[in-house]
LOTOR-495510 format. One record per residue (C-alpha): residue in one letter; x negated, y negated, z negated. Coordinates in Angstrom, 3 decimals. Example, Ala and Ser with C-alpha at 12.3 -4.5 7.8 and 13.67 -1.06 7.14 Angstrom:
<rs>
<r residu="A" x="-12.300" y="4.500" z="-7.800"/>
<r residu="S" x="-13.670" y="1.060" z="-7.140"/>
</rs>
This chain:
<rs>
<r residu="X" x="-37.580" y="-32.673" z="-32.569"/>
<r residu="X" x="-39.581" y="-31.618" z="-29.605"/>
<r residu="X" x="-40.287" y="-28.208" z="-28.687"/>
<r residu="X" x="-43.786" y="-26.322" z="-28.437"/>
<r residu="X" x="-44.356" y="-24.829" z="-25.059"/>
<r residu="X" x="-48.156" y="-24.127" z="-25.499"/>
<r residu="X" x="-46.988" y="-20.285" z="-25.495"/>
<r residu="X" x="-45.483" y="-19.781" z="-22.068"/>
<r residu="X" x="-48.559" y="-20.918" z="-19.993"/>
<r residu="X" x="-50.557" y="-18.223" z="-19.787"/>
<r residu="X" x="-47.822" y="-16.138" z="-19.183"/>
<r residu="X" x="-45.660" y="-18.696" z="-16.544"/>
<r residu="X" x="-49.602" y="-18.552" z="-14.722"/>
<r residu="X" x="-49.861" y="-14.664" z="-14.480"/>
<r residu="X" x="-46.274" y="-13.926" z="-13.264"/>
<r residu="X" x="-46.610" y="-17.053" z="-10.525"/>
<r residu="X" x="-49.865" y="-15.567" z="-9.979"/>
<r residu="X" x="-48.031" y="-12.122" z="-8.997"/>
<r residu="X" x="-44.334" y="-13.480" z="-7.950"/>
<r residu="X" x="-45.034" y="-16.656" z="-5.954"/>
<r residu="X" x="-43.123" y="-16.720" z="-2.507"/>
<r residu="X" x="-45.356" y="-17.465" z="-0.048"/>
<r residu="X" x="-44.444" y="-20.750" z="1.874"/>
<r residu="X" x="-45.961" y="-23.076" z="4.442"/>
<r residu="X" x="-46.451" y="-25.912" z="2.212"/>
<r residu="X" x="-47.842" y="-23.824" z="-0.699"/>
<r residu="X" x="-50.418" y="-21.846" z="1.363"/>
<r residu="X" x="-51.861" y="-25.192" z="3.111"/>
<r residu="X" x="-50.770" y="-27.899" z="-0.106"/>
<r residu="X" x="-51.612" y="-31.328" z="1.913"/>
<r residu="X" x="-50.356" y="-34.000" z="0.452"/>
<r residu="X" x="-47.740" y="-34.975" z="3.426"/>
<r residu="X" x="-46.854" y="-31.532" z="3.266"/>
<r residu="X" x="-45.956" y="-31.208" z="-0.272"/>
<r residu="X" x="-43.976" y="-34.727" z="0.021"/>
<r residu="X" x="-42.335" y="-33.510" z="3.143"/>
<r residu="X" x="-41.092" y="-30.263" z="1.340"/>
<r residu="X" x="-40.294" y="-31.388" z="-1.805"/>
<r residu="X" x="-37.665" y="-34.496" z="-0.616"/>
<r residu="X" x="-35.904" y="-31.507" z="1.747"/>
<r residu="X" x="-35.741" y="-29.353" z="-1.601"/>
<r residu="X" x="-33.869" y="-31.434" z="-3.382"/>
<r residu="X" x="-30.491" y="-30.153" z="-3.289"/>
<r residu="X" x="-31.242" y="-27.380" z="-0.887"/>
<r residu="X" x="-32.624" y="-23.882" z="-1.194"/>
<r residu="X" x="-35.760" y="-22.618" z="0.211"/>
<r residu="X" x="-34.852" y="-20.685" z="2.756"/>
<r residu="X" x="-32.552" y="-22.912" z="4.075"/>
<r residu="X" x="-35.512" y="-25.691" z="3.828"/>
<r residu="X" x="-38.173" y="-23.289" z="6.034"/>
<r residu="X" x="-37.086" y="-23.994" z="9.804"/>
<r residu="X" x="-36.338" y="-28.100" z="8.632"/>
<r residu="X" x="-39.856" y="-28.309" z="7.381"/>
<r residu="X" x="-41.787" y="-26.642" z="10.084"/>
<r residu="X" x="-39.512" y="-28.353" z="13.150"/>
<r residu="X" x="-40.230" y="-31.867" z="11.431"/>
<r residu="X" x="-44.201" y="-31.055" z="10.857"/>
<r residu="X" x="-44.499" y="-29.935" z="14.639"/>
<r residu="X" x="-42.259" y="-33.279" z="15.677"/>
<r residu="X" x="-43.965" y="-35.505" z="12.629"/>
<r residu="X" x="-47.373" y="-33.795" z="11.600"/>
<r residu="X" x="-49.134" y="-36.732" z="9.626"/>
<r residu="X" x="-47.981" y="-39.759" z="8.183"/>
<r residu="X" x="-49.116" y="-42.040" z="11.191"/>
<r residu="X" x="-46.514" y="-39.896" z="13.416"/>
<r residu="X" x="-43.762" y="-40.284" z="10.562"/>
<r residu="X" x="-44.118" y="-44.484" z="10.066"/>
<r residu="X" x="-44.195" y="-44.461" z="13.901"/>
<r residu="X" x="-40.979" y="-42.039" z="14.697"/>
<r residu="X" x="-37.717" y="-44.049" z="16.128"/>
<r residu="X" x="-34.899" y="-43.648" z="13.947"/>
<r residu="X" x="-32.814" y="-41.376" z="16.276"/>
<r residu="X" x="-35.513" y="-38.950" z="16.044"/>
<r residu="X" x="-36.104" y="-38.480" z="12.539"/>
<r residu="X" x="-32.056" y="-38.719" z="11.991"/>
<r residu="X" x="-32.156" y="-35.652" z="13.767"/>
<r residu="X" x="-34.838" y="-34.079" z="12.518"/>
<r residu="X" x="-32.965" y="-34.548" z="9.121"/>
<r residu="X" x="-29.918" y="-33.061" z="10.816"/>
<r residu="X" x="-27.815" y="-30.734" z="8.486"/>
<r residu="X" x="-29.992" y="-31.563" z="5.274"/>
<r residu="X" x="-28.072" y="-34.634" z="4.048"/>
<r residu="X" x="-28.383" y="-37.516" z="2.314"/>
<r residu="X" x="-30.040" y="-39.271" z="5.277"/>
<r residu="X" x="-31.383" y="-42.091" z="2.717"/>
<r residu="X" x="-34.419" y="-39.934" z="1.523"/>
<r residu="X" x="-35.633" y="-39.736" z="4.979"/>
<r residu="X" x="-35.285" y="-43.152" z="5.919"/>
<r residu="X" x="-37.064" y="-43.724" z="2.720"/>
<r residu="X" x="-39.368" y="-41.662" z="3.674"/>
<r residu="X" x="-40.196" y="-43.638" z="6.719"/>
<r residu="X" x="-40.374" y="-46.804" z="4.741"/>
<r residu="X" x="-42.915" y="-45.279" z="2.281"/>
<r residu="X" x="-44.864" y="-43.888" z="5.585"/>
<r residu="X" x="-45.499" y="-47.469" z="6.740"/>
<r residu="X" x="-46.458" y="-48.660" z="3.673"/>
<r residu="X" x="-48.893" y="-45.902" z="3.081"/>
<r residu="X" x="-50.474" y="-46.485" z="6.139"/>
<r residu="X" x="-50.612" y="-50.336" z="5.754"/>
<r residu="X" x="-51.954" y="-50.180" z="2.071"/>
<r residu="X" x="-53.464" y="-46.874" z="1.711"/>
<r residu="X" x="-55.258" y="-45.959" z="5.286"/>
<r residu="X" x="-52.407" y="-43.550" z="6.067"/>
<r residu="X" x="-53.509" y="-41.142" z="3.335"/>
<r residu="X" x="-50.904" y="-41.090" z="0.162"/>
<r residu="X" x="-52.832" y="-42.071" z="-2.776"/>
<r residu="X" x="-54.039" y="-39.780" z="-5.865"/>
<r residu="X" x="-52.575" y="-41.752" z="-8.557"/>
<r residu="X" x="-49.285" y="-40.681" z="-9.782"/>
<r residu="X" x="-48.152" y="-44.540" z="-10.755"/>
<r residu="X" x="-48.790" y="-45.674" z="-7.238"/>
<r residu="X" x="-46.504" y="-42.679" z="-5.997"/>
<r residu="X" x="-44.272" y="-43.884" z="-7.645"/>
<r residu="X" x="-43.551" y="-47.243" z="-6.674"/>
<r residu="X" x="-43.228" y="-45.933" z="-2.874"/>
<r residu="X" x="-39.692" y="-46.162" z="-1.983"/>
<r residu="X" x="-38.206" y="-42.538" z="-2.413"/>
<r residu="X" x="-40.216" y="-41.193" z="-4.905"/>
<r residu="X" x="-39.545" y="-40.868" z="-8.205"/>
<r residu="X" x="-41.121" y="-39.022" z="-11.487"/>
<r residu="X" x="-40.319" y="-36.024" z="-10.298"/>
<r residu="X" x="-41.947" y="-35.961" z="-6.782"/>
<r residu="X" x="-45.033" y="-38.048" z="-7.623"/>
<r residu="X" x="-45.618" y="-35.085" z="-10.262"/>
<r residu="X" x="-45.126" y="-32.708" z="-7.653"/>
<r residu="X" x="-47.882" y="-34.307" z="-5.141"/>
<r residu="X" x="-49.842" y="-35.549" z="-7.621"/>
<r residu="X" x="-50.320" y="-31.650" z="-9.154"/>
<r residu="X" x="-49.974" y="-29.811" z="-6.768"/>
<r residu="X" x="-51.511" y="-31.628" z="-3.760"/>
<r residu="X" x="-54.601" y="-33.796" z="-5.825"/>
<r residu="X" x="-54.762" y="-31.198" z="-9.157"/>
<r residu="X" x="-53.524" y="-34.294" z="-11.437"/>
<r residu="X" x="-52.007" y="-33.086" z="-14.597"/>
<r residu="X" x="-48.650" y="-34.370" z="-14.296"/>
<r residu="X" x="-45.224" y="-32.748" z="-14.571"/>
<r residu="X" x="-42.735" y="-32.666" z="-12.214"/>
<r residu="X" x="-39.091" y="-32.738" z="-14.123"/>
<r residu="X" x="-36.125" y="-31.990" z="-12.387"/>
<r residu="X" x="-32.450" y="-30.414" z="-12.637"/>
<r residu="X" x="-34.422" y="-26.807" z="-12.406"/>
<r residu="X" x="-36.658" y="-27.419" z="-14.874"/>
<r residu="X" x="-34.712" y="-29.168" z="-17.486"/>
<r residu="X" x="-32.243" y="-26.000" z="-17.244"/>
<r residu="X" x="-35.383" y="-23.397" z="-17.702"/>
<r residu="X" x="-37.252" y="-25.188" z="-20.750"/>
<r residu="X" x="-33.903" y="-26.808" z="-22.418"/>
<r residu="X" x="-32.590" y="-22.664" z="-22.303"/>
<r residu="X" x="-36.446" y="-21.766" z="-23.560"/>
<r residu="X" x="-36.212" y="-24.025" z="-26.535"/>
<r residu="X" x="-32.078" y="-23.554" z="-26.976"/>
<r residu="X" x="-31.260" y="-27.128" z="-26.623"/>
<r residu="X" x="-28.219" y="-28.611" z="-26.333"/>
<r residu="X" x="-29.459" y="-32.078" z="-25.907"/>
<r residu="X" x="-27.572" y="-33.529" z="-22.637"/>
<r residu="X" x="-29.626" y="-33.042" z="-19.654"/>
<r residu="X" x="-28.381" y="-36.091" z="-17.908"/>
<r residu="X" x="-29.164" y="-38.459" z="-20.065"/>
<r residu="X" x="-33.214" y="-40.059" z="-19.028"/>
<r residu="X" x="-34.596" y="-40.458" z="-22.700"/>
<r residu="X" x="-34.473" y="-36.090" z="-22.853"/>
<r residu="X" x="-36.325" y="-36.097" z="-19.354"/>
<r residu="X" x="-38.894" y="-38.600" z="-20.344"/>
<r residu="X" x="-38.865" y="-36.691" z="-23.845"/>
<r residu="X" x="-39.803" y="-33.339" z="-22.168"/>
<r residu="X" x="-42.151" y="-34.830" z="-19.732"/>
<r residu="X" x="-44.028" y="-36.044" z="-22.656"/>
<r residu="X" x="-44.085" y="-32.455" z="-23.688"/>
<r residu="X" x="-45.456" y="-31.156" z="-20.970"/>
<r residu="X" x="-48.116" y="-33.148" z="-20.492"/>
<r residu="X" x="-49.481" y="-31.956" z="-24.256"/>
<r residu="X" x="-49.789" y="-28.083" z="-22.701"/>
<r residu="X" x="-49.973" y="-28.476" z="-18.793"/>
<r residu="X" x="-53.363" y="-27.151" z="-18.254"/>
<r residu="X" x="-55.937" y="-28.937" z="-16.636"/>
<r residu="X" x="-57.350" y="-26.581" z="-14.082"/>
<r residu="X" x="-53.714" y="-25.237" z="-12.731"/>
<r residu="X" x="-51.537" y="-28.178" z="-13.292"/>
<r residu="X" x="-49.685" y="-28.027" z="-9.658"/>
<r residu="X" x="-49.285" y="-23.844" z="-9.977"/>
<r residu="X" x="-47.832" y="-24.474" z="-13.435"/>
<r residu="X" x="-45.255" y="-26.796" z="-12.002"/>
<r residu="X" x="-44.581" y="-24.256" z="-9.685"/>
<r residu="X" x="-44.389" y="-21.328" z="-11.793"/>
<r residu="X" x="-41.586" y="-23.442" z="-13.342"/>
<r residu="X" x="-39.760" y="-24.193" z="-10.367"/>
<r residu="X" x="-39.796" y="-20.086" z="-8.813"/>
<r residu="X" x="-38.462" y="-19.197" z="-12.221"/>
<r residu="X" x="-35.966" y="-21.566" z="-12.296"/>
<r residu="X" x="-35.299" y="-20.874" z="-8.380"/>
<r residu="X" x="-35.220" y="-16.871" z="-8.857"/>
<r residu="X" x="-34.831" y="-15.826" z="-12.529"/>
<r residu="X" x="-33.587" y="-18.484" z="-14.622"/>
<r residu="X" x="-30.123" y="-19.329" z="-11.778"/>
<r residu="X" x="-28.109" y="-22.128" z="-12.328"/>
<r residu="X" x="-25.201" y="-20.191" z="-10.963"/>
<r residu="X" x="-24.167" y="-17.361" z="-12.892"/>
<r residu="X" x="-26.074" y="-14.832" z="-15.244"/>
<r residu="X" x="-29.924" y="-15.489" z="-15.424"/>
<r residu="X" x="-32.358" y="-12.556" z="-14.831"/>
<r residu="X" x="-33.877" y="-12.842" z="-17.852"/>
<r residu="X" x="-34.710" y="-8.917" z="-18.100"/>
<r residu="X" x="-37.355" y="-9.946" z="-15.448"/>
<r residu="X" x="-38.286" y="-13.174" z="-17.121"/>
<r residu="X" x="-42.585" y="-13.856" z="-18.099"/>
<r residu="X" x="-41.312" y="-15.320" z="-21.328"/>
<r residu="X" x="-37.713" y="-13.623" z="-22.635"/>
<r residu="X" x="-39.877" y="-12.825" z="-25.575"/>
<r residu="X" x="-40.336" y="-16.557" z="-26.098"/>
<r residu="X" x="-36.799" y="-17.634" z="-24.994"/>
<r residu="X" x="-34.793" y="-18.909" z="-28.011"/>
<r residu="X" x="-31.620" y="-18.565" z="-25.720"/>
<r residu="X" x="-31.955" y="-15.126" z="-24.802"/>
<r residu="X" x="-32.740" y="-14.197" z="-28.509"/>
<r residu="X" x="-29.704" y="-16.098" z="-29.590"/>
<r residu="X" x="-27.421" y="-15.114" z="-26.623"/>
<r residu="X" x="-26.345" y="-18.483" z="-25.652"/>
<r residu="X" x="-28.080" y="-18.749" z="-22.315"/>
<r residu="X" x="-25.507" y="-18.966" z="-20.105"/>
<r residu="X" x="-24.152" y="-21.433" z="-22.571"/>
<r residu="X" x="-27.427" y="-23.866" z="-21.769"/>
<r residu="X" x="-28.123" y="-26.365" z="-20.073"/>
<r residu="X" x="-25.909" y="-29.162" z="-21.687"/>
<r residu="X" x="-24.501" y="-31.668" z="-19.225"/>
<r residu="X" x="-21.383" y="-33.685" z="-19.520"/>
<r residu="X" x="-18.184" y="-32.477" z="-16.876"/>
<r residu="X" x="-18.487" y="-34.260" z="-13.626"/>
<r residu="X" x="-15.961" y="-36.710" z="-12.543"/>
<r residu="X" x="-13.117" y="-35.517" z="-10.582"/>
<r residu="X" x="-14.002" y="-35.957" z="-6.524"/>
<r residu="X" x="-12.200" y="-38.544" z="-4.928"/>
<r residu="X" x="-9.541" y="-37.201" z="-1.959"/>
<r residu="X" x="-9.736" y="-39.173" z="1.195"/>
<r residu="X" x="-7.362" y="-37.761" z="3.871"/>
<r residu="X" x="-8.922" y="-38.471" z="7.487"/>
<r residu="X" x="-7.778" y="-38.066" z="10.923"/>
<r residu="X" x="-10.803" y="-37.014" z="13.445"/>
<r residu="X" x="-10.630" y="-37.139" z="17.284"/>
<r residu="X" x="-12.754" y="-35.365" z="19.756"/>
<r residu="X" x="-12.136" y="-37.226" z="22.863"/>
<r residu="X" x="-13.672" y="-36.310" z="25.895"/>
<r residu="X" x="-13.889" y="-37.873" z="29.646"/>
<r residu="X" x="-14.723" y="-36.643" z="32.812"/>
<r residu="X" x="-14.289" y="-33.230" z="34.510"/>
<r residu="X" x="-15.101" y="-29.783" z="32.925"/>
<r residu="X" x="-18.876" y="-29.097" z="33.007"/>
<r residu="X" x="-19.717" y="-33.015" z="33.107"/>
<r residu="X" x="-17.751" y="-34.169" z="29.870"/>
<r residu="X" x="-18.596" y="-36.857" z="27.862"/>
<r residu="X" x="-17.711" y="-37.097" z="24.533"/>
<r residu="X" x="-16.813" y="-40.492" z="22.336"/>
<r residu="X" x="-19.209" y="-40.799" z="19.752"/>
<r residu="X" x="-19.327" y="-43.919" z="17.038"/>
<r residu="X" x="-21.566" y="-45.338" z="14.543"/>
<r residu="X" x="-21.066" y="-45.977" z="11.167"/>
<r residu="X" x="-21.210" y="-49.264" z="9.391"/>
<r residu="X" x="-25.027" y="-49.732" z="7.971"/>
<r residu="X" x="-23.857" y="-49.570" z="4.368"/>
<r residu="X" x="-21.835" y="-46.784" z="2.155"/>
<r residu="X" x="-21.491" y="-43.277" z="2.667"/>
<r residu="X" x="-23.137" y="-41.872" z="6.042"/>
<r residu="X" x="-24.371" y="-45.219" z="6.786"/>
<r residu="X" x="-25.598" y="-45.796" z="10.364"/>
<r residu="X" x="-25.102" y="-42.514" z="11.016"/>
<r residu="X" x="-23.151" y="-41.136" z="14.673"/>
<r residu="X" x="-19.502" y="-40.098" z="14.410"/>
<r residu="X" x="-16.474" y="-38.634" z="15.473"/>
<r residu="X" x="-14.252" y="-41.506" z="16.152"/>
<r residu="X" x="-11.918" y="-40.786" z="13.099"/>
<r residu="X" x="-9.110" y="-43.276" z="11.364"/>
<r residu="X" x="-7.757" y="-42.837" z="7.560"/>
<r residu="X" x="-4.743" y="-40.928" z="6.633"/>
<r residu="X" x="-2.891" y="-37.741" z="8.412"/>
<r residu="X" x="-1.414" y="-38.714" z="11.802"/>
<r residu="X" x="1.042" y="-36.144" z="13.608"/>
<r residu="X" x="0.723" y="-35.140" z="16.790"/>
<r residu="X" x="3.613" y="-37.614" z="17.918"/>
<r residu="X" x="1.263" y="-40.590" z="16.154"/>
<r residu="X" x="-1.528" y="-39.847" z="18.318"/>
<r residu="X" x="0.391" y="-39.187" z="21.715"/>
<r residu="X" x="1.540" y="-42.959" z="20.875"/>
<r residu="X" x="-2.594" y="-44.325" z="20.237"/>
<r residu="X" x="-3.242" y="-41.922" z="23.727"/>
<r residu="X" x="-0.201" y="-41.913" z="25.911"/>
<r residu="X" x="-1.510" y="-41.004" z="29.108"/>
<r residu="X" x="-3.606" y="-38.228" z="27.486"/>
<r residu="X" x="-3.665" y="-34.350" z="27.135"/>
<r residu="X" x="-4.010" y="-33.682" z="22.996"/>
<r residu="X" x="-4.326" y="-30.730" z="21.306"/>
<r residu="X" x="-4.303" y="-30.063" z="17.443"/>
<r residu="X" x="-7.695" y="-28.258" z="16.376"/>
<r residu="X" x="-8.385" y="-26.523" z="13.071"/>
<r residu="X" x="-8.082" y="-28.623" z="10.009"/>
<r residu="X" x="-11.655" y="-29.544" z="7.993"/>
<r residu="X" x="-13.255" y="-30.438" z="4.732"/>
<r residu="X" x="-16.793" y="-31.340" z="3.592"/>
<r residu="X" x="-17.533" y="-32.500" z="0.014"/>
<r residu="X" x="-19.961" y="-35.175" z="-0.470"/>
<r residu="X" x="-21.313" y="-36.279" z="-4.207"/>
<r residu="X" x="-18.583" y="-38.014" z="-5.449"/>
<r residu="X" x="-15.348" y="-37.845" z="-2.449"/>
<r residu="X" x="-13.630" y="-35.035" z="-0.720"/>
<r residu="X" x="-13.075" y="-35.471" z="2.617"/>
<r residu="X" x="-9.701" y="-33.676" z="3.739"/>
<r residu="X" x="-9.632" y="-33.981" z="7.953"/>
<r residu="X" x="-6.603" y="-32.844" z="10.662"/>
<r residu="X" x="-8.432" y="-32.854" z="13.712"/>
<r residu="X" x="-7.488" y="-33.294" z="17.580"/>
<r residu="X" x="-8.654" y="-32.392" z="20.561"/>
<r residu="X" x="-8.202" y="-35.658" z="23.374"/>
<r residu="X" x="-8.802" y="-35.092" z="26.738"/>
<r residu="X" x="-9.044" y="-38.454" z="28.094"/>
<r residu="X" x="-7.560" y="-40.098" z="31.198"/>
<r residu="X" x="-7.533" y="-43.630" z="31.207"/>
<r residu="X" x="-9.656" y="-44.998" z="28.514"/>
<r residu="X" x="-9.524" y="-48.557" z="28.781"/>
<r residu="X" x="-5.855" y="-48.534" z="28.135"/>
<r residu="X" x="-5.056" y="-45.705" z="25.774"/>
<r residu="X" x="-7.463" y="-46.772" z="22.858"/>
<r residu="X" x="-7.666" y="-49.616" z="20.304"/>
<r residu="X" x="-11.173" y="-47.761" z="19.653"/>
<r residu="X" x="-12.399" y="-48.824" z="23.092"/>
<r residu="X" x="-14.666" y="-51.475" z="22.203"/>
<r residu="X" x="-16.726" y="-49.083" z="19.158"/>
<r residu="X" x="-17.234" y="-45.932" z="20.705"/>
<r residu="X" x="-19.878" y="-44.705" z="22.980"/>
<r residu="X" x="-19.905" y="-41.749" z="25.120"/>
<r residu="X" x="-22.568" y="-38.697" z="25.264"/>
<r residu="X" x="-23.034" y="-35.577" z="27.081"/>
<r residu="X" x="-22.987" y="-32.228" z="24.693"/>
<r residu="X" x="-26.821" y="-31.672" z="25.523"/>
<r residu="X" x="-27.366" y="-35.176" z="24.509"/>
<r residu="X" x="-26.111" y="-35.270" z="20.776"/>
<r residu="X" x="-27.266" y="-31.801" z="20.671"/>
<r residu="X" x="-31.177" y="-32.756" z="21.602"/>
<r residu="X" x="-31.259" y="-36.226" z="20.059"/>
<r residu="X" x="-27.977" y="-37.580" z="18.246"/>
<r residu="X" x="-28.295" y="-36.189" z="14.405"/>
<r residu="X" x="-24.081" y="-35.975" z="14.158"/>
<r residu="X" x="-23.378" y="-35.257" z="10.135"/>
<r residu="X" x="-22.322" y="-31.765" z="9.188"/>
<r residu="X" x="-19.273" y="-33.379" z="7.492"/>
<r residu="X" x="-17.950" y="-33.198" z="11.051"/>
<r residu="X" x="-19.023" y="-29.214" z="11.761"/>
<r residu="X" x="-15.477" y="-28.220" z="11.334"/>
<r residu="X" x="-15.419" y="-29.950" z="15.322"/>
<r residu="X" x="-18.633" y="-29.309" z="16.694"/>
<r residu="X" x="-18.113" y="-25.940" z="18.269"/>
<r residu="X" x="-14.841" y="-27.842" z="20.125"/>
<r residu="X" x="-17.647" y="-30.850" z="21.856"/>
</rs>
């Protein structure tokens, strides 16, 4: 049975009204602005989001500039963020925006929709907040704040309880203030209602309404089943270098353009843990020196990485890697090769 939100409204309205952080895309709510910042959002906090967004509106400022941008440029405009899909979907979207739509995105939520990269949730978000269309924008956050409002265990993950509360929404979402009541429940999700720990709900606009709070089960809410164990995959990573200190190059590969990190730069990297002895034997000739050990945890795999240090001498014969790898100055990848933070654990050794 669905719940009745009608009550929080006015209330979610008048604390926003008071509480709302101030942020670039919020104070100046253009349409490419709002789709710019809510794709970096996902999965990432705001203030980790603020120097991404306004570096990629002063490289990218419209959606002509974005459809037009080469690849290597947005990739490292996206640098650090992850999950380098959403802005090559972006792109895509971009191009077809300004081919169908005159290079404005269009006020229609259903048309958002079908644009590659944008789902429910961020065609609500433009769509409110950007054209003042009464839609809701449903994700993660707000599941977790209205599911511990109504004291619902129903299973977050599961699509028929999103469309379900969508449906709800759109009964109360108020006509006039449809994109600052989508934002009222994203801040209270972002600072009050925390995924991670205790929620604030001492300074929460509706405790009074909350059936969690009144029956103590908060932190007990939202309902979602235990994720899968991470798959382990053990990698050995190489920073090889050539040339003479102060004009060092550094061996640089690309990814295959499918699967995890596709076409995305590299360290030149091989599975499995290989001893010191195993790589003297790939790089005979060479000067190798074992650097820290790293991890970075994507989605679903773990990866575990020894790392080395491989000062180059004769290229051409010491690696089976020869024919893959291409090499860069530091001030290159740094100005215009995006290189994944899975490998940060060896940037500050390039």
């Amino acid at each position: 049975m669905s719940y009745d939100y009608t009550e929080i409204v006015p209330y979610l309205l008048h604390w926003y009204d008071r509480n709302a952080r101030i942020l670039a895309w919020r104070e100046n709510p253009k349409p490419y602005y709002v789709w710019v910042s809510e794709i970096m959002l996902q999965q990432t906090r705001v203030e980790a989001v603020k120097g991404y967004f306004d570096r990629f509106i002063t490289e990218l400022p419209d959606i002509r500039a974005l459809a037009e941008a080469e690849e290597e440029v947005l990739l490292k405009l996206w640098e650090g963020l992850g999950y380098y899909n959403r802005v090559r979907n972006m792109q895509k979207a971009a191009r077809i925006v300004m081919e169908d739509y005159g290079g404005e995105l269009p006020a229609d939520y259903e048309a958002l929709k079908k644009l590659p990269g944008i789902g429910s949730y961020t065609a609500g978000a433009i769509a409110s907040i950007a054209y003042g269309i009464a839609e809701p924008s449903v994700d993660g956050n707000l599941l977790r704040v209205l599911k511990r409002i109504a004291a619902s265990y129903d299973d977050i993950t599961k699509e028929k309880v999103k469309k379900e509360l969508e449906e709800d929404l759109r009964r109360i979402m108020p006509k006039d203030r449809p994109g600052d009541f989508n934002q009222s429940l994203m801040e209270l999700g972002a600072t009050v209602c925390i995924p991670n720990g205790k929620p604030l709900c001492e300074q929460c606009p509706v405790m009074h309404l909350c059936k969690a709070f009144k029956n103590g089960c908060e932190q007990e809410l939202p309902v979602k089943p235990k994720k899968k164990e991470r798959r382990i995959e053990e990698r050995t990573v190489f920073v090889m270098k050539q040339g003479t200190v102060g004009k060092q190059e550094i061996a640089l590969k690309k990814r295959p353009a499918k699967g995890l990190l596709s076409g995305l730069w590299e360290l030149p990297n091989v599975d499995g843990y290989l001893t010191k002895d195993e790589v003297r034997s790939i790089f005979p000739k060479s000067e190798i020196t074992r650097l820290p050990d790293g991890k970075h945890i994507f989605s679903h795999v773990e990866w575990r990485m020894r790392c080395y240090e491989v000062l180059l001498k004769e290229l051409k014969e010491e690696t089976v890697m020869k024919e893959e790898i291409h090499f860069f100055t530091k001030k290159e990848i740094e100005e215009r090769i995006s290189l994944p933070s899975a490998f940060d654990c060896c940037k500050k050794y390039l």
